[in-house]
C-alpha positions in Angstrom: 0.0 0.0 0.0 1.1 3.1 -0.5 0.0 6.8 0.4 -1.1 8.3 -2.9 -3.9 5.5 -3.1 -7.3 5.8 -2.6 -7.1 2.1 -0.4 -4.6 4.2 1.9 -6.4 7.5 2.2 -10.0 6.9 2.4 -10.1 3.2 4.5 -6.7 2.6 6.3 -5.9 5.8 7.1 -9.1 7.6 8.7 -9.8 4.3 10.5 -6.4 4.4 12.3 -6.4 8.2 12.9 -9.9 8.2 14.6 -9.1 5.1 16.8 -5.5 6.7 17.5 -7.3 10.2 18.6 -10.0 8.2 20.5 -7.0 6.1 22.5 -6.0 6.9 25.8 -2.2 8.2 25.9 -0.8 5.5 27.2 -1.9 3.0 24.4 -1.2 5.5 21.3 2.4 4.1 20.4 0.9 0.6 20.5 -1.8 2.1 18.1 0.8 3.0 15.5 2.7 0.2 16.1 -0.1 -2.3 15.2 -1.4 0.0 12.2 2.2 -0.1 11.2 1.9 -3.6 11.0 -0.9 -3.9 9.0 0.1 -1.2 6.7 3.5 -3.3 6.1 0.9 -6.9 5.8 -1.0 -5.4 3.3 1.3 -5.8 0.5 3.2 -9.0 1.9 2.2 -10.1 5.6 5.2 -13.1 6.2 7.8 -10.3 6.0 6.1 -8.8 9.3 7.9 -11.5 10.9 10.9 -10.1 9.5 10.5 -6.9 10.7 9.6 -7.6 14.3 12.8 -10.0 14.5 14.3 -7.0 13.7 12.3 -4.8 16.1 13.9 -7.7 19.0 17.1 -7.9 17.8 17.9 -4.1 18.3 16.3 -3.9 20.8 17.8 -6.4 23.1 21.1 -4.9 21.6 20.4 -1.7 22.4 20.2 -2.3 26.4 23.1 -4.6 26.5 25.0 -1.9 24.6 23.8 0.6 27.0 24.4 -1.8 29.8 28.0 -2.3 29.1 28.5 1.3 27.7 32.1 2.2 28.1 33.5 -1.4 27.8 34.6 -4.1 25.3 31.3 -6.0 25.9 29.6 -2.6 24.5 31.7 -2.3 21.2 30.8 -6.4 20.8 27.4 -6.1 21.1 27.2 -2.9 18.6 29.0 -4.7 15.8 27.1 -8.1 16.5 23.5 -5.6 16.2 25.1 -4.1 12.7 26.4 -7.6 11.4 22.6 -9.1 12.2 21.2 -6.4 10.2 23.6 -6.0 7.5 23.1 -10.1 7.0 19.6 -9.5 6.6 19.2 -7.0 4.2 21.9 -8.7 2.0 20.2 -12.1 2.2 17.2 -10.6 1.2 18.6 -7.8 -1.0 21.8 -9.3 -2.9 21.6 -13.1 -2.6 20.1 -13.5 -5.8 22.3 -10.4 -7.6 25.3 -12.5 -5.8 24.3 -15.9 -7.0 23.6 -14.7 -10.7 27.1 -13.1 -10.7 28.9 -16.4 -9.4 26.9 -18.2 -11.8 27.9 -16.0 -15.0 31.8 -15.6 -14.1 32.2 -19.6 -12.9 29.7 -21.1 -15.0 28.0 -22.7 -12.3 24.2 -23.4 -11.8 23.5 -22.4 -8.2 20.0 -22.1 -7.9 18.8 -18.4 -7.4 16.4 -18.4 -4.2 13.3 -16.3 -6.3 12.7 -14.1 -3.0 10.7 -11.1 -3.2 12.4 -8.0 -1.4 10.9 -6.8 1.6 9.1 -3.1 0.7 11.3 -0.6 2.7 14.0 -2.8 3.9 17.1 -0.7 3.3 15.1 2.1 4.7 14.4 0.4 8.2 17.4 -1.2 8.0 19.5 1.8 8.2 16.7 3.3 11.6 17.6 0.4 13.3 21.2 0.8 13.2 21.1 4.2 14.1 19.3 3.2 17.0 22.3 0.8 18.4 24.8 3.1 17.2 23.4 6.2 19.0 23.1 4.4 22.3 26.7 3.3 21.7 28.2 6.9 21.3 25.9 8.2 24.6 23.5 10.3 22.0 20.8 8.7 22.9 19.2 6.4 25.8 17.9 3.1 25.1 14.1 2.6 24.9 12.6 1.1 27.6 9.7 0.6 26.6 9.4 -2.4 23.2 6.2 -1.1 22.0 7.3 2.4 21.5 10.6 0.9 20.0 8.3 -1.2 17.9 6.4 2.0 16.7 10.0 3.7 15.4 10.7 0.6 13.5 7.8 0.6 11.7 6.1 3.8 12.1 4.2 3.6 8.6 4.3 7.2 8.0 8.0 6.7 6.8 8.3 3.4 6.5 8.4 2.4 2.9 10.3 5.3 1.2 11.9 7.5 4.6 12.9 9.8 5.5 15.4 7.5 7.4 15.2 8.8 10.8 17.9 8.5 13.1 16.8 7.4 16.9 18.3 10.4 18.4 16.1 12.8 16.5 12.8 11.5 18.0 13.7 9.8 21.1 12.3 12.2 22.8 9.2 12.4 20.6 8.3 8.7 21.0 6.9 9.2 24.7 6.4 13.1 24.9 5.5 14.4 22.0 1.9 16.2 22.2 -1.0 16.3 19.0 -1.8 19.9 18.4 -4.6 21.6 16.0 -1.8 23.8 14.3 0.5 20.8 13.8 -2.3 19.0 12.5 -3.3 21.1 10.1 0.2 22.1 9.0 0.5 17.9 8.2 -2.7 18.2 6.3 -1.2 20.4 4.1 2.4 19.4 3.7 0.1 15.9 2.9 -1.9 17.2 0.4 0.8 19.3 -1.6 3.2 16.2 -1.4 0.0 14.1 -3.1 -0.2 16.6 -5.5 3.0 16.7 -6.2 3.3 12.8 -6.7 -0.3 12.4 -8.7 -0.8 15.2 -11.0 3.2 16.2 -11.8 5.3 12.9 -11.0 2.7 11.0 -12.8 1.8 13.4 -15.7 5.4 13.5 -16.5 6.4 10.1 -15.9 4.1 8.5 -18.7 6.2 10.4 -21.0 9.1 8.3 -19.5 7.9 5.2 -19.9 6.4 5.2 -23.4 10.1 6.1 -24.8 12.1 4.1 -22.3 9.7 1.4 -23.6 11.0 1.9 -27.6 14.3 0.7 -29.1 16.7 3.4 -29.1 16.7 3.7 -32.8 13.1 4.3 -32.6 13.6 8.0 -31.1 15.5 11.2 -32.2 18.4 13.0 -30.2 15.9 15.8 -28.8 13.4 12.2 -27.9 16.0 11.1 -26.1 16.5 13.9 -23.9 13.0 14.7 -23.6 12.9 11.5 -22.5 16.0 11.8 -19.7 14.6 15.3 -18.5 11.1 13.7 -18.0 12.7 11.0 -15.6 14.8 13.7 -13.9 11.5 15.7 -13.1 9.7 12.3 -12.6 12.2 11.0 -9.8 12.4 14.4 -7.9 8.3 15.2 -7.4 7.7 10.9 -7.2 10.1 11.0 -4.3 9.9 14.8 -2.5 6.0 14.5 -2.6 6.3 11.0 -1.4 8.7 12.9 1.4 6.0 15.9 2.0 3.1 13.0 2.2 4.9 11.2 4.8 6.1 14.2 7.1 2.8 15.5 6.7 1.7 12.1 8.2 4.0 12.0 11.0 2.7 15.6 11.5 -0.6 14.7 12.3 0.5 12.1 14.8 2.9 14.9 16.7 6.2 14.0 15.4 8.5 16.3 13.8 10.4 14.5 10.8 13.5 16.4 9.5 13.7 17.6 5.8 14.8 15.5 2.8 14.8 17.7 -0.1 15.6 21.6 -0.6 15.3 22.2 -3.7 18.0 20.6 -5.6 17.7 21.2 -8.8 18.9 24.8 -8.3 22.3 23.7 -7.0 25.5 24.9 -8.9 27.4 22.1 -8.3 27.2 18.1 -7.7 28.3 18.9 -3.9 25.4 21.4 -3.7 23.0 18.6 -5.4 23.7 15.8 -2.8 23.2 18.5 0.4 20.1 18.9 -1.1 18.7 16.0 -2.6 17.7 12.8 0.1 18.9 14.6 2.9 18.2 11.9 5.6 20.3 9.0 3.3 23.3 11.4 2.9 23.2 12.5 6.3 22.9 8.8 7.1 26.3 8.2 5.4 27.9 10.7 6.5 27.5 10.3 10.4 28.1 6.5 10.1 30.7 6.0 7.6 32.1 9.6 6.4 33.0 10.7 9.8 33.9 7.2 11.2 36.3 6.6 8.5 38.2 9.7 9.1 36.0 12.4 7.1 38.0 15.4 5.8 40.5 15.0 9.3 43.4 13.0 7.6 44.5 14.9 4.4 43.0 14.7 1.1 44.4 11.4 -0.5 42.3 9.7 2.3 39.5 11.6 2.4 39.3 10.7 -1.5 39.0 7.1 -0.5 36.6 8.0 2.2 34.7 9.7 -0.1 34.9 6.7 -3.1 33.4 4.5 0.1 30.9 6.4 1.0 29.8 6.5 -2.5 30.1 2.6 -3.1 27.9 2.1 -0.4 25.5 4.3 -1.4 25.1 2.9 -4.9 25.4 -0.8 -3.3 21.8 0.5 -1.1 20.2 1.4 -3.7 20.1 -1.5 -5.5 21.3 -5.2 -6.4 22.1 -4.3 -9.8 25.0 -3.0 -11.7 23.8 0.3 -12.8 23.4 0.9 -9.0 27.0 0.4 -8.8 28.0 2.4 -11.9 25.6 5.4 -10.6 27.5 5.3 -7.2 31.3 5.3 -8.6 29.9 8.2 -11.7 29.0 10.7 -8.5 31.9 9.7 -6.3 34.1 10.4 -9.5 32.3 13.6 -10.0 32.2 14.4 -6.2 36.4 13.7 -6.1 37.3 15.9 -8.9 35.1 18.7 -7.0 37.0 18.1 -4.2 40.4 18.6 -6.3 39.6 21.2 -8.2 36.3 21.8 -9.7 34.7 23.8 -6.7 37.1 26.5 -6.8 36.4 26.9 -10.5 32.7 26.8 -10.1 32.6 29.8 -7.5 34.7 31.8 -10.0 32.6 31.3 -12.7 28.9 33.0 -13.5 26.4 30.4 -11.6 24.3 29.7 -13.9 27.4 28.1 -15.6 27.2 25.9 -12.2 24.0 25.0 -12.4 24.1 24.5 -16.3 27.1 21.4 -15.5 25.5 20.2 -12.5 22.2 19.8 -14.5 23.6 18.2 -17.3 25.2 15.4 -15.4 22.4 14.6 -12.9 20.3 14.0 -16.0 22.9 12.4 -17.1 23.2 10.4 -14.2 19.3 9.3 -14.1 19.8 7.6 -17.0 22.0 5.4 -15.7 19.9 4.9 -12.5 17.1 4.2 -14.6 18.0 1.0 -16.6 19.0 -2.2 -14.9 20.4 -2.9 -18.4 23.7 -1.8 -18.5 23.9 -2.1 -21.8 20.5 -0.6 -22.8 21.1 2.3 -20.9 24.6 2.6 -22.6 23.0 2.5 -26.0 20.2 5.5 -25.0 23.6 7.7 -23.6 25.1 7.5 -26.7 22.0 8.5 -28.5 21.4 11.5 -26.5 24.6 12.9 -28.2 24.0 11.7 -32.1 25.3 8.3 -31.8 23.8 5.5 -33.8 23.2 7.6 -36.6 19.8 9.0 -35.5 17.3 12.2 -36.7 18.5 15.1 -34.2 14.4 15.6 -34.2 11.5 14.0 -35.1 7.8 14.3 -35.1 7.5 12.4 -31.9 9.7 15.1 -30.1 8.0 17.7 -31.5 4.9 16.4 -30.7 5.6 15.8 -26.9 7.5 19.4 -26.6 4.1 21.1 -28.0 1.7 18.9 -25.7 3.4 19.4 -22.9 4.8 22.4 -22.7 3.1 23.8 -19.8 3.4 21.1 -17.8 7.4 21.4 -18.1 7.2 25.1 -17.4 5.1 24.1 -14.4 7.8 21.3 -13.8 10.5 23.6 -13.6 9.1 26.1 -11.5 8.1 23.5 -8.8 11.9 22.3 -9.2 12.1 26.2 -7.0 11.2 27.9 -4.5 9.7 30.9 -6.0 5.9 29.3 -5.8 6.5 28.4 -2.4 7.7 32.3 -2.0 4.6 33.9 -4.1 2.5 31.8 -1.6 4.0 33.3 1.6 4.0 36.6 -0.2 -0.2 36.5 -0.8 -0.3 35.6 2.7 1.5 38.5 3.9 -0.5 40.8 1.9 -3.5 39.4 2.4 -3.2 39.1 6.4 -4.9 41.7 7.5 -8.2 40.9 5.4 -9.1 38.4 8.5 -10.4 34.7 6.7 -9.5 35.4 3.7 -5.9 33.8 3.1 -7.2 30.9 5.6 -9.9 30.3 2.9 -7.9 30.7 -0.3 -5.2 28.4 1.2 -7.7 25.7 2.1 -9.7 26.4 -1.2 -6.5 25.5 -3.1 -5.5 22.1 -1.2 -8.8 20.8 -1.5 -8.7 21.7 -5.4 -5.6 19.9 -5.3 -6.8 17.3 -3.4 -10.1 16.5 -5.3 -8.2 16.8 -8.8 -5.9 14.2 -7.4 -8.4 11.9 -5.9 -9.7 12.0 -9.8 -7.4 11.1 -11.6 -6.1 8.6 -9.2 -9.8 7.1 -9.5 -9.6 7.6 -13.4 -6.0 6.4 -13.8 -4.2 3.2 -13.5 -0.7 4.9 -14.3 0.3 5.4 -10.3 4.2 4.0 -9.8 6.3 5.1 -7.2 10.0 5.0 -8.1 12.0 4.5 -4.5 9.4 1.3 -3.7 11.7 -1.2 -4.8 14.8 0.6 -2.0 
């Protein structure tokens, strides 16, 4: 299940909202904690088992970590907690990418084990850690109670797609945090823009996508194929920032306070810029846990390359069991290591729309690659972005596509901003002392929003979300 369906937002959702505002406080994290159950059953109910041997596991490691804080038994408990969790989400991740591999260099016929992958793993995953870790370095106390630990875990707000978010930031939310009308409403909104964001723009934009990632490259012109690589860049960033806004919104209305995971980062001016902006709570992730562990920017730059060319294996590793997963990582750590050199000091002496021109051109870059698991597909439609392969530079397709949709892409690129978000704040302003009125407008607007997108979600069978499969 996921947010921007009608299933989620007109059964699950208003059932477990009105029985968790009609529970006594006591009881509320063991509301969530069952709902979050449910929510994670409804698509594949034997990995619930998985997820509450996880709940255990880190759990029970997180007190004896605590207990022993300060000794070697500590330190053995924290890397037997990260080794448990690591095994599990590359048995159920890798073992078939792994096997497939053996099989292809040694010629061997292992039998691939066929599992499905357990919706959010790497995202929950990554919380749990954080949670042993945390009490290790003394930034956080262990739960006591399991139930509310059980509600982190699998809070369903941000379970399937994040934010990741680390123990320490809502420790104290788990057992103090109060519900209030403001903070409500505020998640009703930050829900409502995030569905709107998802439905009518991701989607919209997406379809282009997939009918020309669906053709043989020689089908398409130069200007298809970039039509087609922009479309994916917009597709990715509203699929996965609304999907963001939906679920902060979410743990809004329950009184926690999630931290950001996008700003905006298509208006950076360079690919260091690009990853402070874009999945905050992953990179963040990273660099707490591995960046800074491994020495950061503290031991001179020859190591701090090879910290970085970590980092950025991992990071393409969690994305996916696939090799374009690994390509994508080493492409940005490649990119993100010649910055480091020498690139950012060029960048801030040059015009910055310069910046942003080369950090544009290879994140879009860059997408494609994400994009197909085929190495060697995706290869192909690179090359024919820039005239290989003997194609038209345009074609009536393009053409076609550009005319059709050219307001969504100017409406594309100004949501990629923050100047709609600024116009709004400015109406507000202006408007303040007129009493109801911007309270009316405003809510006017996200239930237009809302209604169009409960529409075409009802009309429209076209509703993927991209980070589903992390």
């Amino acid at each position: 299940m996921v947010f921007s369906s009608l299933n989620f937002m007109f059964l699950f959702f208003p059932l477990v909202l009105g029985i968790y505002f009609l529970s006594p406080r006591p009881i509320k994290n063991l509301i969530l904690f069952l709902a979050s159950l449910v929510f994670y059953a409804w698509g594949e109910p034997i990995y619930v088992l998985l997820m509450i041997f996880s709940t255990l596991v880190d759990y029970f490691h997180g007190w004896m970590v605590q207990k022993y804080r300060g000794t070697g038994k500590a330190k053995i408990f924290l890397v037997s907690s990260v080794l448990i969790n690591l095994a599990s989400l590359g048995f159920f991740k890798y073992s078939e990418f792994i096997i497939e591999n053996i099989n292809a260099i040694t010629g061997a016929s292992i039998p691939v084990l066929n599992l499905s992958l357990p919706i959010g793993i790497s995202f929950y995953t990554f919380q749990t850690m954080s949670y042993t870790i945390d009490v290790y370095r003394g930034d956080a106390q262990a739960q006591r109670n399991i139930i509310s630990f059980g509600a982190y875990v699998a809070l369903f707000p941000q379970l399937v797609a994040g934010p990741i978010v680390r123990y320490s930031t809502i420790a104290e939310q788990l057992n103090h945090r109060r519900e209030t009308t403001d903070l409500f409403a505020d998640g009703v909104q930050r829900f409502v823009l995030g569905l709107a964001k998802k439905v009518l723009l991701a989607n919209s934009i997406g379809a282009i996508w997939t009918e020309l990632s669906a053709m043989q490259v020689g089908e398409l012109s130069v200007v298809g194929t970039w039509i087609g690589a922009i479309a994916y860049t917009f597709q990715i960033y509203f699929d996965f920032s609304g999907y963001s806004d939906m679920a902060i919104g979410l743990g809004k209305m329950f009184g926690f306070h999630f931290l950001e995971n996008f700003q905006y980062p298509y208006i950076s001016k360079s690919v260091t810029e690009f990853w402070r902006r874009w999945h905050i709570s992953l990179g963040t992730w990273f660099r707490e846990y591995v960046y800074i562990p491994l020495g950061g920017n503290r031991k001179g730059i020859p190591r701090q390359l090879v910290n970085i060319a970590i980092v950025w294996l991992c990071t393409g590793i969690w994305h996916g069991a696939s090799w374009n997963f690994m390509v994508w990582g080493a492409y940005y750590g490649v990119l993100l290591m010649c910055e480091k050199l020498f690139l950012l000091k060029l960048l801030q002496k040059i015009p910055a729309v310069f910046g942003h021109i080369y950090t544009m051109f290879f994140v879009i870059i860059s997408w494609v690659i994400f994009a197909f698991d085929d190495l060697g597909k995706g290869w192909e439609y690179i090359k024919a972005m820039f005239g290989f392969g003997g194609l038209a530079f345009v074609d009536d397709r393009a053409i076609y596509l550009l005319m059709t949709n050219a307001i969504l892409l100017v409406i594309l690129i100004l949501g990629c901003t923050p100047l709609p978000a600024k116009v709004g704040r400015t109406l507000m302003r202006v408007w303040e002392d007129r009493k109801i009125l911007p309270a009316v407008v405003q809510n006017v607007v996200l239930a237009g929003f809302f209604l169009i997108s409960v529409a075409y979600l009802v009309d429209s069978t076209y509703n993927p979300f991209l980070y589903f499969r992390f």
